[in-house]
N, C-alpha and C positions, 0 to 999 in steps of 0.2 A: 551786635551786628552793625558793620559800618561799612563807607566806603573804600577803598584799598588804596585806590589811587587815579588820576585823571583830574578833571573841572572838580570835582565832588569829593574829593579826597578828606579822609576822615569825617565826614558829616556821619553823626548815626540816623541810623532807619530803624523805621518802627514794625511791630513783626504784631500779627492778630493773636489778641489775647481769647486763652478759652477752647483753642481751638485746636485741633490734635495733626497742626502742620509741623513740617520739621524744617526750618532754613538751612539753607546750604550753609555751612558753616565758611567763616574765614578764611581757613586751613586750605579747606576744599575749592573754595573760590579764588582762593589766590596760584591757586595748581591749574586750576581750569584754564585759567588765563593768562599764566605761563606760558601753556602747549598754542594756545591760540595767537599769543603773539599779538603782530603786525594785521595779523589777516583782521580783528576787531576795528578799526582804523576806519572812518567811513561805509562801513558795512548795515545790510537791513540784516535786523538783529529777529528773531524769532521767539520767545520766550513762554513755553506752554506747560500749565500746571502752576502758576505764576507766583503763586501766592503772595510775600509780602513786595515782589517786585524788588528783591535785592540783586538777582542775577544781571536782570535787565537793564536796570540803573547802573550795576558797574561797568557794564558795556558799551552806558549812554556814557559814564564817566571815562572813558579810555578813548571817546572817538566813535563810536558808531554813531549813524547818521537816522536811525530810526529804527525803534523798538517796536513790534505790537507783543501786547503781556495778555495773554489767556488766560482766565480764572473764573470761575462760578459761584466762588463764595462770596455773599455779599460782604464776610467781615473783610473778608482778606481784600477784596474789590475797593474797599475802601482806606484800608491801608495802603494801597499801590497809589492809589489818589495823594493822598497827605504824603507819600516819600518822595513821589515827583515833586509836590510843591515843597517839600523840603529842598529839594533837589535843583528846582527851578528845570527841572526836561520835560515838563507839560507836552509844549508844542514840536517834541522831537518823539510823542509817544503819543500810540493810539493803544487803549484799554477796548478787549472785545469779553462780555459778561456772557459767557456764553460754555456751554460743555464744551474738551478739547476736541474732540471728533465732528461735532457739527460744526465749531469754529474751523477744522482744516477744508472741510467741505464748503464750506464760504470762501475764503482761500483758494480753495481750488480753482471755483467757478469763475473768479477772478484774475487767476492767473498769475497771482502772485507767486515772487521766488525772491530765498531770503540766502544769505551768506554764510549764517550762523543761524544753528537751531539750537535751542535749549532745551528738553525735556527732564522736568521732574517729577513724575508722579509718586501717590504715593505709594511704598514699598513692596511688595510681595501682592501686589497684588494683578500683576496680567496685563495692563494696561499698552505696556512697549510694543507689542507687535500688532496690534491694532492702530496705534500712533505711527510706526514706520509704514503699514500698507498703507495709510492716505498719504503721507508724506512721497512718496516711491510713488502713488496711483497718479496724481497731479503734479509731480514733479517739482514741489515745493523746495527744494535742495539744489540751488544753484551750484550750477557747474563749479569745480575747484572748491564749493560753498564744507561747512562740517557742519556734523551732529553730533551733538553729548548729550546720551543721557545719565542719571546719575542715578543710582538702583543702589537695590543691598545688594551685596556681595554674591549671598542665595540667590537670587534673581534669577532667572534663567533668559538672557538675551539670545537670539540668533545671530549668526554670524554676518548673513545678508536677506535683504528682503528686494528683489524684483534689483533694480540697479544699484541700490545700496549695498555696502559692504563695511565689513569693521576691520579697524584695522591696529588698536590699541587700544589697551585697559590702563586705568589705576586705580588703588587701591589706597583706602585712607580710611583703617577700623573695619565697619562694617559697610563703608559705604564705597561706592564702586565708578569710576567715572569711564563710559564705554564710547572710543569717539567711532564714526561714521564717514565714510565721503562716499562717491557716485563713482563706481567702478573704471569706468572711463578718463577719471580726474589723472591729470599727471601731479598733482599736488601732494599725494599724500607724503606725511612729514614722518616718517616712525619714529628717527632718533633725535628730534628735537622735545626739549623739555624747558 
C-alpha cells in the first residue's frame, strides 16, 4: 500500500496488523481519483471508517487542504498516526476516535461541510444507509461536493437518500465504488473517468 501520487508520492503506508480490515486497494484508489479529478485540489476531505488512513492521505497527497479520518479502532487509530508522520500531513489532519455515527453527529452540530466524502465500511454489512441519512440530515455534503462509497458488489445501496442522489458505479472484482452528489448540484460528471 503506497502513495499514488502528489507531495507523498510513493512513500508506503502502514496498514493494522491482526485485524480483519480490508484497505482500499491501489487499483481501486487510483480509479477513485481518476473520477474525482481536479475537484481533490484544495478541498475539506471527509474520510469515514478510516482505517489505516491511506484514502485520506492520498487526497492530502493530491492537494486537499484538510482531512478529518474517522475510526474507532485503537490499532488502526494508531496507524493513521504513524502514516501521517510518515507523511509529514500531521497539521493538515484532524483524527476523531470515535464511532461513525456519533462522529457525523458532532459534525453536524458544528456545521461542518466537506467537498469530498469517503466512506468505507465494512462490507455486507448495513452500515451505508445509516451513514447517508446523517450525512443528507446535517447537510455534511457540500454543494457541487461528492460521495464514494466503496461496498461489495452484493451490497445493496439506495439510489437517494433525502437530497442525495447516485449517479455512478464501478466496479473492480467484488468491490464496488458508488459516487453521490446533492440533487440540485449542476456538477455531476457521468462521462468523466
Amino acid at each position: 500500500m503506497r502513495v499514488i501520487t502528489g507531495r507523498a508520492k510513493g512513500r508506503q503506508l502502514k496498514a493494522p496488523k491482526g485485524m480483519n480490515t480490508r484497505p482500499t486497494s491501489d487499483r481501486v484508489k487510483e480509479a477513485l481519483f481518476n473520477v474525482l479529478g481536479g475537484k481533490v485540489e484544495n478541498a475539506r476531505f471527509l474520510d469515514l471508517f478510516a482505517g489505516s488512513g491511506n484514502v485520506g492521505i492520498e487526497a492530502l497527497s493530491r492537494g486537499a487542504i484538510e482531512v478529518f479520518f474517522v475510526e474507532n479502532n485503537l490499532k488502526a487509530l494508531k496507524v493513521i498516526k504513524e502514516n501521517l508522520e510518515l507523511t509529514g500531513f500531521q497539521r493538515q489532519s484532524q483524527i476523531i476516535s470515535n464511532d461513525v455515527i456519533k462522529a457525523l453527529d458532532a459534525l453536524g452540530r458544528q456545521q461542518a461541510q466537506f467537498d469530498l466524502v469517503f466512506v468505507d465500511p465494512p462490507y455486507l454489512k448495513g452500515y451505508e444507509q445509516g451513514v447517508l441519512d446523517k450525512i443528507n440530515h446535517y447537510r455534511l455534503l457540500a454543494e457541487g461536493g461528492i460521495l464514494v462509497i466503496e461496498s461489495s458488489k452484493r451490497d445493496q445501496l439506495p439510489d437517494e437518500v433525502g437530497e442525495i442522489e447516485h449517479y455512478r458505479s464501478q466496479h473492480y472484482g467484488d468491490t464496488c465504488l458508488s459516487y453521490y452528489q446533492i440533487k440540485s448540484s449542476n456538477e455531476i460528471t457521468e462521462g468523466e473517468d
